[in-house]
N, C-alpha and C positions, 0 to 999 in steps of 0.2 A: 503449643508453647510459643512463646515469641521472644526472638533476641532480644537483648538487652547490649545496648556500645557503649562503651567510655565515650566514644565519638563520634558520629558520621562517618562511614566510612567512603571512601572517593570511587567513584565507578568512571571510567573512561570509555567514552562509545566511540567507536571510527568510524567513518562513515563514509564513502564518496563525494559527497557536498552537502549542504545544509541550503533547500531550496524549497520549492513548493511542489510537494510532492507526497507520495502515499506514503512511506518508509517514514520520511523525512517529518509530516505533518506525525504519525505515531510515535515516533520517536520524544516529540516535543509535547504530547498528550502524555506518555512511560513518564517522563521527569515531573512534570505537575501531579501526580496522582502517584507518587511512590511517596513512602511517609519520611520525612527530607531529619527527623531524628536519628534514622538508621544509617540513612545516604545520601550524599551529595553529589553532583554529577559532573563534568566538563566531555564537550564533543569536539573529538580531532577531525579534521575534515583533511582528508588528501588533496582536495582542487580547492575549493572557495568556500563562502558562504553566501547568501545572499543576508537583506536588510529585512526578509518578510518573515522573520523570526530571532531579529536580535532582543524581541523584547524577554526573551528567553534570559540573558546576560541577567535583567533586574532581578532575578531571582537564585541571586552567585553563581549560575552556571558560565563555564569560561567557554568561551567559543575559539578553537585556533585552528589556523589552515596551515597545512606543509608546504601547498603552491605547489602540487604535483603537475609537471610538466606534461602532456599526453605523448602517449609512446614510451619506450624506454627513457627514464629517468631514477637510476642508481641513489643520486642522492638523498630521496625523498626518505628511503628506508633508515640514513645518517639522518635525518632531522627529526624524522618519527623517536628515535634510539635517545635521542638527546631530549625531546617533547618528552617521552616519558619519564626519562630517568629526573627529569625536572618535577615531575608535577609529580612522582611516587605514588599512584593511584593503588589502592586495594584490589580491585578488579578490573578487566578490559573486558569489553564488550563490541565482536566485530562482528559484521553483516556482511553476507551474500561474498561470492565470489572476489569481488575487488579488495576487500579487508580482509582476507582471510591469512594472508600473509605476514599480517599485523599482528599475527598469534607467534610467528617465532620471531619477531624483533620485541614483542612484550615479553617472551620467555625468556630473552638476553637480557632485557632490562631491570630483568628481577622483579618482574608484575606476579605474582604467586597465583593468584585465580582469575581463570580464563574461560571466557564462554563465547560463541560462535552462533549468530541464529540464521535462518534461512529462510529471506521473506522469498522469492521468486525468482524466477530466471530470464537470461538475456537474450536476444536474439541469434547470439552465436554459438548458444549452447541450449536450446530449448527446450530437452528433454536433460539435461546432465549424464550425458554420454561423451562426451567431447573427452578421449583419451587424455590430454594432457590436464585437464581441469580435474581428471578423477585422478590423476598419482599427483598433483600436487593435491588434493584433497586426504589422500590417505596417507601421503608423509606424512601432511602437518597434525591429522588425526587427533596423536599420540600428545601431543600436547594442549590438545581442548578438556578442559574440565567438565564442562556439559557444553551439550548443542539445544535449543529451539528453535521448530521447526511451524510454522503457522496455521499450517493444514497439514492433514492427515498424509495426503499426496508428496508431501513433503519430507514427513515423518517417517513416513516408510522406505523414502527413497534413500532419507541419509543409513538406516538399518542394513539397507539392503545392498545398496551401490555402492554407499562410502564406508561402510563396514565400522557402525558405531554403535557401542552396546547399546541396548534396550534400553535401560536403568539411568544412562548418560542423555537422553532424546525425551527433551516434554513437548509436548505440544501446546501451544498458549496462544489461542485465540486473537485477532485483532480487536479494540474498542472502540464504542463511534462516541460521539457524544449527541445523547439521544434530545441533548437542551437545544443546543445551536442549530442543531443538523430536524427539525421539525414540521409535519404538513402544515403545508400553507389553512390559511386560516379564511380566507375570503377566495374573490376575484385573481388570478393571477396578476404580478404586476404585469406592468407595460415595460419589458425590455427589451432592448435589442434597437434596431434603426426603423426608422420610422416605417409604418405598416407592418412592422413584423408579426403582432400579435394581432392581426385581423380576423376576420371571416373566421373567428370561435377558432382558434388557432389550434391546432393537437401537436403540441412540440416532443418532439425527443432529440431527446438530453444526452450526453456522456461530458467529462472531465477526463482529463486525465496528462501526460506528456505525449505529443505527440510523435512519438519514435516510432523506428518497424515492429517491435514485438506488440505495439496496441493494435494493428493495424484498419487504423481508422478509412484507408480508401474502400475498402469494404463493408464499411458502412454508408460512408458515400454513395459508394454502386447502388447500395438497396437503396436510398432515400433515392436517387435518381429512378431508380427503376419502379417506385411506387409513385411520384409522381407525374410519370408518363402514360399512368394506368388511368383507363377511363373514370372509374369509379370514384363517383363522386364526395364519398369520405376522406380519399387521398387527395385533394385538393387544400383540405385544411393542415395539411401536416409540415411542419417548420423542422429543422436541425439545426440544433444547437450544440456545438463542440468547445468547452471551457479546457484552456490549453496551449502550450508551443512545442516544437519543437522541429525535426527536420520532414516530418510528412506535413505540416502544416499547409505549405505552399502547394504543394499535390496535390491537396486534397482542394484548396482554391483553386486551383488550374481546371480541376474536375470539373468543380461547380459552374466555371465560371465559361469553359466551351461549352457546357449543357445549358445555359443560359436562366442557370438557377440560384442566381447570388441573391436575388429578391426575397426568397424564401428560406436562405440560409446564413447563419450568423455564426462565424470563428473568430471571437475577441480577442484569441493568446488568452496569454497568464491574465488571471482576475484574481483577488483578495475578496467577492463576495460570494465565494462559492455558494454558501448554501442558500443565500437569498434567489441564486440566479438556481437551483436548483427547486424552487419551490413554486419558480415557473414553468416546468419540467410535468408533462405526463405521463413520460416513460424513459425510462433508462436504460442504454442500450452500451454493453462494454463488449468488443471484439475482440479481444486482444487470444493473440497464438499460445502466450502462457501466463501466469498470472500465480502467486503464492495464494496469499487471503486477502481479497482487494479492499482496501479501505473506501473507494467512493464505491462501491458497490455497497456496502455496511452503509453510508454517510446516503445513498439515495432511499435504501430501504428506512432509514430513520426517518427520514423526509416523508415514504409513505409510497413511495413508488412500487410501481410492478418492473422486474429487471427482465431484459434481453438480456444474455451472455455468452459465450463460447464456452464450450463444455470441456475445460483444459484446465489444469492444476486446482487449485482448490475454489476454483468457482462453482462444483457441483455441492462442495459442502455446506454456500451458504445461499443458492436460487435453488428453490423444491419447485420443481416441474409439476404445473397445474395447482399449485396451492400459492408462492409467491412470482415465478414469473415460470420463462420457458428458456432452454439448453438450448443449443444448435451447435453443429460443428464447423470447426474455425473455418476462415477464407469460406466460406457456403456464400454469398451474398443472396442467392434465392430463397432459402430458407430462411437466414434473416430477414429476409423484406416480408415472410411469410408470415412471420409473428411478430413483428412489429403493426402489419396489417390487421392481426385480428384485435390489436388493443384498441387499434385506433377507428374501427368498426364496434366493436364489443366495447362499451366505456363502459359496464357495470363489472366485467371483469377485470379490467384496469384497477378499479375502485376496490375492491373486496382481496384482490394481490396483495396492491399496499399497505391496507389496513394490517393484513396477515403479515407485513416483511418489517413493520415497526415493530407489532409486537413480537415477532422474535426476533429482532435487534436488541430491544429492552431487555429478553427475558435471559440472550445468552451471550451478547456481543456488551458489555458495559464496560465501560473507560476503568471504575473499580475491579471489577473482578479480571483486567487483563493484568492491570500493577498486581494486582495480588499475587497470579500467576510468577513474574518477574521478581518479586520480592520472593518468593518461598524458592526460586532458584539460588538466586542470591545468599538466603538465612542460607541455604543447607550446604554451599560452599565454605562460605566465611565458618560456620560448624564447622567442617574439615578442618579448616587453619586452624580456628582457635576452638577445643572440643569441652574448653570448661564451660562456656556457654550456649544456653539452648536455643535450639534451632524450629523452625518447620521442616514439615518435611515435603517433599519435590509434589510440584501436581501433578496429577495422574493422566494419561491419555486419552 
């Protein structure tokens, strides 16, 4: 059955910042693909926003930062208390450990339904054991009306660590969008600085921020340590890292005493991700922890074979020998080891891809993650108001 509102009802998301990023890009795919008769949406940002989603606004969503100062800043939680109590939202909606606190300034505010998801975790808390992350996680518990969790790895953890019923914890897939994000059709373009796409180029590719928890110098390492190798396959191989952030320069610094800047391209932030990913032969994400990674979905849509690190829910969406290969984190040898056999083996390459669109199509879709999102939503808003029918929660 499906609800029926007098009105839209307002969902408030919290968020860290509103930027170019994997949470941040999903987050703005949820709002376009939820059915906007039921719900309406505005996103509170703690720190900023950026402009590479204000087109977001054209579609009544309100966009407002707190200007959270970094480090202790008291006030932010005074201006949060007054943001809500102004905008009277039906639900909050907070993510990952930095908004999670956002649940007992919304319980003061008089927000009645509260939800919490957990896309992935931060360098300082990798596994979610970090004592004081777990008793502030299990005071505030008691006030989450449900939690999702994005992968199973996830799912289990909040059951198990953070001690949250069964019944309260769905899990709900990331969506890619399998229009935008599609195999190249021809020739690779020509990007990157000049020469880059020579000599039948075999580029791999990753996206993402460049922080400690991706840990892209380990991808460096290997790309340097394959092209040191005699083997005359490893000559055509280029790296391509779409992305900013504080390992950026590092990972230049690397390139750039190894005397391999010729071969490699780090442009920062780009707004043409997927075009620049369709010049991409293989996909390679390192990262130490990971939820459900959305360029890893946004490469396999594209058609790529994934390199990954075998940590949080990166095993649920790279099937070893069918779409790409596991390795374990910081390895930089075993990385360079399968990265090698793609770019040796090009019909394995080719036959991965094929296989990691179509099951992005068949189980990762932009539709069926709203959906997921909304039947959390009906079956709360049912609690509030029980004359009206609800769906009921999706399943695990």
């Amino acid at each position: 059955m499906t609800i029926t509102f007098d009105r839209p009802r307002l969902v408030v998301h919290l968020v860290q910042q509103l930027e170019v990023g994997g949470i941040e890009n999903g987050l703005i795919n949820l709002i376009r693909h939820m059915p906007a008769d039921r719900y309406r949406h505005a996103i509170v940002c703690l720190k900023d926003y950026s402009t590479y989603h204000a087109h977001i606004q054209s579609r009544g969503v309100e966009i407002i930062s707190l200007n959270k100062r970094e480090g202790k800043d008291f006030g932010h939680y005074l201006r949060m208390f007054r943001t809500l109590r102004a905008l009277q939202p039906d639900l909050i909606h907070t993510r990952n450990l930095h908004g999670i606190e956002g649940q007992l300034v919304a319980a003061l505010a008089g927000v009645k339904l509260r939800v919490h998801g957990e896309h992935g975790r931060e360098m300082n808390d990798l596994h979610g054991r970090r004592l004081k992350y777990q008793v502030l996680r299990r005071m505030l518990r008691p006030l989450i009306g449900h939690f999702i969790a994005v992968s199973s790895d996830l799912e289990q953890w909040l059951i198990d660590s953070v001690g949250a019923e069964p019944d309260k914890v769905s899990r709900i897939s990331n969506g890619v969008d399998s229009i935008q994000f599609h195999p190249r059709l021809g020739p690779p373009a020509a990007i990157g600085p000049a020469g880059f796409m020579r000599d039948n180029a075999f580029v791999i590719g990753s996206v993402g921020k460049m922080d400690e928890v991706k840990d892209y110098p380990t991808l460096v390492e290997a790309f340097l340590r394959l092209i040191a190798s005699p083997h005359p396959a490893h000559q055509r191989m280029r790296l391509l890292i779409v992305g900013d952030g504080p390992q950026r320069a590092q990972c230049l610094d690397m390139l750039v005493r190894a005397g391999a800047m010729e071969r490699a391209w780090l442009p920062g932030e780009r707004t043409d991700v997927a075009q620049l990913m369709r010049a991409m032969d293989l996909f390679v994400l390192p990262s130490l922890a990971e939820g459900s990674s959305n360029t890893i979905l946004e490469a396999m849509a594209t058609g790529l074979p994934v390199v990954a690190s075998a940590v949080g829910g990166n095993p649920g969406l790279v099937h070893p020998g069918f779409t790409g290969i596991l390795v374990p984190p910081r390895t930089p040898d075993l990385l360079a080891a399968a990265i090698a056999d793609y770019c040796r083996i090009p019909d394995m390459g080719a036959r991965h891809g094929m296989r990691a669109r179509s099951h992005v199509i068949a189980r990762h879709s932009l539709p069926e993650m709203a959906r997921g999102y909304t039947a959390v939503y009906d079956a709360l808003t049912r609690e509030l108001y029980p004359c009206q029918a609800a769906a009921s929660l999706p399943s695990a």
